[in-house]
N, C-alpha and C positions, 0 to 999 in steps of 0.2 A: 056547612059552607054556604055562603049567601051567593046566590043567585045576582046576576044582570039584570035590571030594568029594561033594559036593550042592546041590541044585538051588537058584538065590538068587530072592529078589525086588528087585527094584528099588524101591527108594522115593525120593519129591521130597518135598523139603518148602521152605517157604517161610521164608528168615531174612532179617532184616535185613542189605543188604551191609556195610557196617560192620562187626558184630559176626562175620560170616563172616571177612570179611578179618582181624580181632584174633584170634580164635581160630584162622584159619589158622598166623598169623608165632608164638600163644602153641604151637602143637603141634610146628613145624619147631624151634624154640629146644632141643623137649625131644626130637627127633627122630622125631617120628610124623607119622602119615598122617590127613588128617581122617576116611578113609571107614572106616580101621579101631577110629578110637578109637569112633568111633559107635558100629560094631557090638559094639567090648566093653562101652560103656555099658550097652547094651539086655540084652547076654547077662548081666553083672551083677544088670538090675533082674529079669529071671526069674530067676537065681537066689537071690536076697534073696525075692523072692516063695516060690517055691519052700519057704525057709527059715521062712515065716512073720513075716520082717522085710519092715518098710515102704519 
């Protein structure tokens, strides 16, 4: 099992199951993983922040 580079946080968050489930089958169609498209979401919105975009 591969190890972290560094150190993670866990986070929960509450969705509606529905829309969990849609988004899951919309991510597997395009080949992705829910937990990682998240984390590029987030790493996206810091760097658009970062950028001084909204």
């Amino acid at each position: 099992m591969a190890r972290e580079s560094e150190e993670m946080q866990s986070v929960t968050i509450r969705v509606p199951k529905e829309l969990y489930a849609e988004y899951k089958v919309a991510l597997m169609e395009q080949g992705k993983i829910v937990t990682y498209d998240i984390r590029k979401y987030m790493n996206d919105v810091v760097e658009n922040h970062k950028k001084g975009q909204k």
